[in-house]
C-alpha positions, 0 to 999 in steps of 0.5 A: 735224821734228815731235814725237812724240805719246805714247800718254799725250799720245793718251790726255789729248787724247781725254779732253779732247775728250769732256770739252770735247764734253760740257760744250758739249752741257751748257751749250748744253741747259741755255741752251735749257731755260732760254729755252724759250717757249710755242708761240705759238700757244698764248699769247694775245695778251692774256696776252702784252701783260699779262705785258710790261706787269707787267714793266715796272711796278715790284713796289711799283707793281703791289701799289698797282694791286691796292689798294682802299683810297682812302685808301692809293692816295691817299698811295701816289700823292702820294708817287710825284707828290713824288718826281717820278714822274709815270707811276705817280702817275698810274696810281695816281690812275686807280685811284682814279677807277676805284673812285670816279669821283667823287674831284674830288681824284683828278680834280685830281691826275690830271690834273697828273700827266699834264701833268707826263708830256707828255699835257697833251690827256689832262690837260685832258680830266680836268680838265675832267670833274672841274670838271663833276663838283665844280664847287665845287673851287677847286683843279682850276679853278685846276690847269685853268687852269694846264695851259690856260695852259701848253697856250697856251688863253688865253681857257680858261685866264682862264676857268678862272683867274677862276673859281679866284679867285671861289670864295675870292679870300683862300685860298692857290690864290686868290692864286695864282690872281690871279698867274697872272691877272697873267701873263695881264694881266688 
């Protein structure tokens, strides 16, 4: 035997579906006001790509691109490098080389970056500008021939190597340039 429903039991029930019926009316308006897009044909696709990569690049990050200030790029980026964070290092040293595209440090310092993130092709592109540039930087032919080394180039990298050594043979980077020499046998 079934129950019998009340006219209470009827009265509770019709409320509860309307008040169910206008909350999911409620909750599926407000997810669509919330995802709403421009039409596509509207949004650029240039717009499109340099608003996905401002989100991935992090807010402290995105200021630091916008600085003009060499000097604070500078310290900005060492940090990031120290801190082992390679990609925005290297972003950063970009920067620097787009206001001055004559920093041999910036060369330098990009160019180890971008080995450290893999891209050691686009590392010893601008290593190798950069000793063109500030031939008489002992650091960048030293970091050359680190990266020459590492991407198995011998003979570049004892060129590179030798030519750290002969700037100063006594400084720190002309000791080091002598051990990896010696790792080369020569």
């Amino acid at each position: 035997m079934m129950p019998k429903i009340s006219p209470l039991h009827w009265i509770a029930l019709v409320l509860f579906l309307i008040f169910y019926g206008f909350t999911v009316f409620a909750l599926t308006r407000d997810y669509y006001l919330r995802q709403a897009t421009a039409p596509v044909a509207q949004t650029a696709p240039e717009q499109t790509q340099a608003s996905e990569a401002a989100n991935l690049i992090p807010p402290d990050l995105a200021e630091m691109l916008q600085e003009t200030d060499p000097t604070r790029l500078h310290q900005r980026a060492d940090e990031f490098f120290m801190q082992g964070r390679y990609s925005e290092a290297a972003l950063l040293y970009g920067r620097i080389l787009k206001l001055n595209p004559e920093d041999a440090e910036a060369h330098n310092d990009l160019g180890l970056a971008l080995h450290y993130t893999g891209d050691t092709e686009g590392a010893l592109e601008i290593l190798r500008t950069g000793t063109t540039k500030a031939p008489e930087l002992q650091r960048q032919w030293l970091t050359l021939g680190f990266v020459e080394l590492s991407a198995g180039h011998t003979e570049e990298a004892r060129a590179a190597l030798e030519r750290a050594r002969n700037l100063d043979p006594q400084s720190d980077v002309g000791q080091e340039a002598v051990r990896l020499l010696g790792q080369l046998g020569g």
